[in-house]
Structures are given as structure tokens and as C-alpha cells.
C-alpha positions in Angstrom: 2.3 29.6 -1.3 -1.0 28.2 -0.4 -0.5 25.0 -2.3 2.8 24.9 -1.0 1.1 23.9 2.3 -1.6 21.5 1.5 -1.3 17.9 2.2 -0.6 15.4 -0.9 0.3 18.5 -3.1 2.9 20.6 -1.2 5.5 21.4 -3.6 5.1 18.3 -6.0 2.3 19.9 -7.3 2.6 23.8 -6.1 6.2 24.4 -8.3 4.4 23.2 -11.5 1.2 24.8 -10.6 3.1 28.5 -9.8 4.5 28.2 -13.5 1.6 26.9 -15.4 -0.1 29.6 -13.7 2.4 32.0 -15.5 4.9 32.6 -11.9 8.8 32.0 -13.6 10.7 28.5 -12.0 12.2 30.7 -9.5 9.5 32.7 -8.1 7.3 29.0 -7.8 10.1 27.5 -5.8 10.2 30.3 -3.6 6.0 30.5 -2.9 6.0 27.2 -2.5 9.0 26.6 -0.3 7.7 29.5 2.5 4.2 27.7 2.3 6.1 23.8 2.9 8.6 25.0 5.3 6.1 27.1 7.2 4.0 24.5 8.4 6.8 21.6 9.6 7.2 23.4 13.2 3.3 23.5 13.4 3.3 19.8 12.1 6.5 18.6 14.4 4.7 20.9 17.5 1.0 19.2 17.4 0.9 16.0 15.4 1.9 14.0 18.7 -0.4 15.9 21.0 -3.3 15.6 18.0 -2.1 11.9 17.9 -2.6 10.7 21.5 -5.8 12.8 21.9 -7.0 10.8 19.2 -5.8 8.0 21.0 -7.5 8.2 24.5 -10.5 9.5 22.8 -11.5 6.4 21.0 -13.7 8.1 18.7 -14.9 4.9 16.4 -13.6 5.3 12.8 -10.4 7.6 13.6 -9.1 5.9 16.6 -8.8 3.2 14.2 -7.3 4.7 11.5 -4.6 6.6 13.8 -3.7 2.9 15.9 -3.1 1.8 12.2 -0.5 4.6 11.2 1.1 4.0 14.6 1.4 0.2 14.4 3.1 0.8 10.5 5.1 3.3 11.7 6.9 2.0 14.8 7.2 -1.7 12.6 8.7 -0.1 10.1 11.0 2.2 12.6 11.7 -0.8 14.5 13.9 -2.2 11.3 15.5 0.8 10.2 16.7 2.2 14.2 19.9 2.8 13.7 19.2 4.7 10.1 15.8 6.5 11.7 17.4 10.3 10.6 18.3 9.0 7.2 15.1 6.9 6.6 13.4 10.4 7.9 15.3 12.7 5.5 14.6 10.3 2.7 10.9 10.1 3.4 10.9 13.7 3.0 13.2 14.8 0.4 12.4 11.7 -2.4 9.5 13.4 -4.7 6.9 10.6 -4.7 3.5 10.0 -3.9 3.3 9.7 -0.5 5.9 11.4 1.0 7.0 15.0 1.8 7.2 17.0 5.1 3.6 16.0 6.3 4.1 12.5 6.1 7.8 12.9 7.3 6.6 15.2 10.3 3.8 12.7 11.2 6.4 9.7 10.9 9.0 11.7 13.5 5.9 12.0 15.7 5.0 8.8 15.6 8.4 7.5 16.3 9.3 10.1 19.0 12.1 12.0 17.0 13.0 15.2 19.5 11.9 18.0 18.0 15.2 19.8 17.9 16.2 16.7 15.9 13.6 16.3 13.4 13.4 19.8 12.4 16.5 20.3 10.9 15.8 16.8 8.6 12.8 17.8 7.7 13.4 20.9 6.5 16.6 19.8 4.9 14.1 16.8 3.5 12.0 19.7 1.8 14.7 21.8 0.5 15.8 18.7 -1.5 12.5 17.5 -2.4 11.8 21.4 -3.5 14.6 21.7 -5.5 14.3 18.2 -7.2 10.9 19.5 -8.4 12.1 22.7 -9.5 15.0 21.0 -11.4 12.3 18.8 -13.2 10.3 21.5 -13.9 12.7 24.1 -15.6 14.0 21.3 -17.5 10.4 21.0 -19.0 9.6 24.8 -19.4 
């Protein structure tokens, strides 16, 4: 459930880890969806406060990093406007490096997404995303 929740792993890695740990297919899916689904309202709730903190603060080496997410995210949003919940649910629910619910609830921060909108992809994001790993995974147990 724990790894379920972490950054970069969330349930790319926590499914696989819950069975080589000995935890059946099923049982991993469902530690690790209640650790990924747990943390979206959190996410969606205090990325954009956390976010313009860090950007009226201008402490040195994070401001910078933050005005550099921001810039890439609202280019990118920029082209894809009309497809923003699509793009968002993709972002999400597409098992790759680099994607997931923290990078999809940081990217519907940074681009303003309503909560009450965002949520639902999200979450709909990491059910798919879950059960693509799952599928991969009990095809190779």
C-alpha cells in the first residue's frame, strides 16, 4: 500500500513488488490501488497552493525548477486545449516512466483543471494504469 503511494513507483512498481513479495495478483492490485488512489485528493488539494508558495518565495534552486515545470506544462497545454481531459487521462492511465497520478495531478494543477473535474480523470487514469499493470503482471506469474 505504501509503495502504492510513492512518487516514480506507485503502482508500476508496487503490483510487481506485492507479488514478488509473495501477496497473489489480486491482493497487490488492491494494496496498491488504496495507497495510489489515496493520495490524488491530497495531490489535486495542495500541489497548486505548494506550487505558488514556491512561486512568491523565490527560494534559489526550487523556484527555478517549479517556473520550469510551469513553463512545460502550460506550452504543452496550450496545444492540446481542446483535448486537456484526454491528454490528462492519458498522462495518467499509460504505464510509462514518467507518468501516473503524481505527474497527472501536478499537470491538472499546473494547468488549472477544477478540482471536481480532474478527480474523476485521475482516478479513472489510475484504475487503468493499475489494471494494465496487473494484466502484465499475472500474465508473467
Amino acid at each position: 500500500m505504501v509503495l502504492g503511494a510513492v512518487p516514480i513507483i506507485e503502482v508500476k512498481g508496487a503490483i510487481p513488488a506485492g507479488v514478488a513479495l509473495g501477496f497473489s495478483p489480486w491482493e497487490s492490485l488492491g494494496y496498491s490501488l488504496i495507497g495510489n488512489l489515496l493520495v490524488i485528493p491530497i495531490l489535486l488539494l495542495f500541489l497548486q497552493p505548494v506550487c505558488q508558495f514556491l512561486r512568491t518565495h523565490h527560494i534559489p534552486v526550487i523556484s527555478t525548477i517549479t517556473r520550469g515545470f510551469e513553463e512545460r506544462t502550460v506550452k504543452k497545454s496550450q496545444r492540446m486545449k481542446t483535448g486537456v481531459y484526454l491528454g490528462l487521462f492519458l498522462l495518467v492511465a499509460l504505464p510509462l516512466p514518467g507518468t501516473g497520478v503524481w505527474t497527472g495531478s501536478l499537470a491538472a494543477s499546473l494547468m488549472n483543471i477544477k478540482f471536481r473535474h480532474a478527480l474523476p480523470i485521475v482516478i479513472a487514469g489510475g484504475l487503468v494504469g493499475a489494471f494494465a499493470i496487473f494484466i502484465m503482471t499475472s500474465l508473467l506469474v
